[in-house]
C-alpha positions as CSV (number, residue, x, y, z in Angstrom):
1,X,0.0,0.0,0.0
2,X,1.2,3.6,-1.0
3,X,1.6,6.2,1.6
4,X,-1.3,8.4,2.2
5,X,-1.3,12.2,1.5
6,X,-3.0,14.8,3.8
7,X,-5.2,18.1,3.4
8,X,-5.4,20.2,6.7
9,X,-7.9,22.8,7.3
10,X,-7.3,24.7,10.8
11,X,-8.9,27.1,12.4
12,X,-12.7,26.9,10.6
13,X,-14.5,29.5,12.9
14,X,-18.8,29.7,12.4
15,X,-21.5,30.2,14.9
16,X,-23.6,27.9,16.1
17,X,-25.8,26.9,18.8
18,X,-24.6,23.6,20.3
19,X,-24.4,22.8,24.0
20,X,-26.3,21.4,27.0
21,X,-27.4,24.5,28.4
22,X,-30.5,26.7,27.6
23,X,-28.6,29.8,27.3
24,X,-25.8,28.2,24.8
25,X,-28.4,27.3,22.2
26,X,-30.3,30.9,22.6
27,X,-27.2,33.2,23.1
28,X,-24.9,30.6,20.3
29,X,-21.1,31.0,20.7
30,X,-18.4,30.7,18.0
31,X,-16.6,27.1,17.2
32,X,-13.3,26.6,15.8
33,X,-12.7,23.7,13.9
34,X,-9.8,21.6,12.4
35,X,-9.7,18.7,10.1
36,X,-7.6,16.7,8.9
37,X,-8.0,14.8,5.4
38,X,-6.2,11.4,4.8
39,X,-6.1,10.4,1.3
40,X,-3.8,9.7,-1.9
41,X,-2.8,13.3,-3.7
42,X,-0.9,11.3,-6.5
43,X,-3.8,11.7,-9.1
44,X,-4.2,15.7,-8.4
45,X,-0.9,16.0,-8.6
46,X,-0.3,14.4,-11.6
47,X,-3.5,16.3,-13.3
48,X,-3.0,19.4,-11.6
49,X,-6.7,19.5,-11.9
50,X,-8.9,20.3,-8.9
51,X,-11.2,17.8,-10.2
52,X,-9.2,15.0,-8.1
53,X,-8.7,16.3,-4.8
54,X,-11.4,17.3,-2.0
55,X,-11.6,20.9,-3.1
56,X,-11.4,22.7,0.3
57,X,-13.5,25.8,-0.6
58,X,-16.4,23.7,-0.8
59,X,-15.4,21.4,2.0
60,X,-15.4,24.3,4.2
61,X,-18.9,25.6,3.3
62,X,-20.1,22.0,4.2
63,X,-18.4,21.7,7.5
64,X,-19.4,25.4,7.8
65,X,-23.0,24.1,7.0
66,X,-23.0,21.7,9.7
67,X,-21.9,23.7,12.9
68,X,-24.6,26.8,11.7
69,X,-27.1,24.1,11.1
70,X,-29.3,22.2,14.1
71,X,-28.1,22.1,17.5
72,X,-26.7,19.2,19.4
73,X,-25.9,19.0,23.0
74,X,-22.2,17.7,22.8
75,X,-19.4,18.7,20.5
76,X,-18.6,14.9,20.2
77,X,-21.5,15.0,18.2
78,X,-20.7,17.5,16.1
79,X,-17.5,16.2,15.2
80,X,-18.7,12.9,14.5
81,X,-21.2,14.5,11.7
82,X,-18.1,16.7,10.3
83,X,-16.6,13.6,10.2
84,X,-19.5,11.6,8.1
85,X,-19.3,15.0,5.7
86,X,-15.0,14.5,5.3
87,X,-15.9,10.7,4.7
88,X,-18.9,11.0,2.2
89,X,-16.3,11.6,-0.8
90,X,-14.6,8.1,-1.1
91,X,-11.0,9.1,-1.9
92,X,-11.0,10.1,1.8
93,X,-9.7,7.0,3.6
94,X,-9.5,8.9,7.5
95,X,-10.7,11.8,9.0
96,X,-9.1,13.9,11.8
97,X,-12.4,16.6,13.1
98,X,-11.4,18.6,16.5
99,X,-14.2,21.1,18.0
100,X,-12.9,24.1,19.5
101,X,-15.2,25.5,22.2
102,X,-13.3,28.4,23.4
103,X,-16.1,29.8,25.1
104,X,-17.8,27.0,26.8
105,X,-19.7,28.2,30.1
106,X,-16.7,27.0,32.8
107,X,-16.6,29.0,36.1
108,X,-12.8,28.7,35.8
109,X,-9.7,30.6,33.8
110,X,-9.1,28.7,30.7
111,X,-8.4,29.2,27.0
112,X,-10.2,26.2,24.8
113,X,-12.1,23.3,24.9
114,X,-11.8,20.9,22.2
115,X,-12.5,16.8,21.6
116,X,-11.0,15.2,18.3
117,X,-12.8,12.5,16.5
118,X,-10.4,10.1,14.5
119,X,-12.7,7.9,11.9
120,X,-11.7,5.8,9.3
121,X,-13.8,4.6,5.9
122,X,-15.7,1.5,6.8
123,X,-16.4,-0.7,4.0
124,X,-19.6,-1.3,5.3
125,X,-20.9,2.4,4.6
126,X,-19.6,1.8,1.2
127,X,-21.3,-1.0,0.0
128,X,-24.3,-0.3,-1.7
C-alpha cells in the first residue's frame, strides 16, 4: 500500500448553537474547527486539476453548514457528523475533526475546549 497524502484545514470559525445549556443554544457561541483529510494526492498531482482532490472551498462551506445548522448537546457529536461530511467523498480513507469550544460556560480561567474524533472509511458504509 502507498503512503497516504493529507489536506489540513485549521482554524474553521462559524457560529452555532450547540451545548447542553439553555442559554448556549439561545445566546450561540463561536466554534473553531480543524480537520484533517487522509487520502492519496498522486492523481491531483499528476493532473494538476482540482477535479481530483477534495476541493477545500467547498469542504469548508459543508463543514461550515453543519456547525450553523441544528443544534446538538455535545461537540462529540458534532465532530462525528463533520466527520460523516469529510468521509462521504470516497477518496478520503480517515478523518481527523477537532471542535474548539473556546467559550464553553466554565466558572474557571481557561483558553479552549476541544474533543477530536479520528474515523476511518468503513467498507460497510460503502457497499451499496
Amino acid at each position: 500500500m502507498e503512503p497516504l497524502d493529507e489536506i489540513v484545514l485549521t482554524g474553521l470559525t462559524v457560529f452555532g448553537r450547540h451545548g447542553v445549556y439553555d442559554h448556549e443554544r439561545e445566546n450561540g457561541q463561536e466554534f473553531t474547527i480543524d480537520l484533517l483529510l487522509t487520502m492519496s494526492l498522486r492523481a491531483a498531482a499528476a493532473s494538476d486539476d482540482v477535479v481530483d482532490t477534495v476541493h477545500y472551498g467547498e469542504l469548508a462551506e459543508k463543514v461550515a453548514a453543519v456547525v450553523a445548522g441544528e443544534p446538538v448537546n455535545l461537540i462529540e457529536t458534532l465532530a462525528e457528523r463533520i466527520a460523516d461530511v469529510a468521509l462521504a467523498d470516497s477518496r478520503v480513507q480517515f478523518a481527523t475533526v477537532t471542535v474548539h469550544k473556546p467559550h464553553a460556560p466554565i466558572a474557571l480561567t481557561f483558553s479552549d475546549v476541544a474533543v477530536t474524533v479520528r474515523r476511518a472509511r468503513s467498507t460497510e458504509k460503502d457497499t451499496p
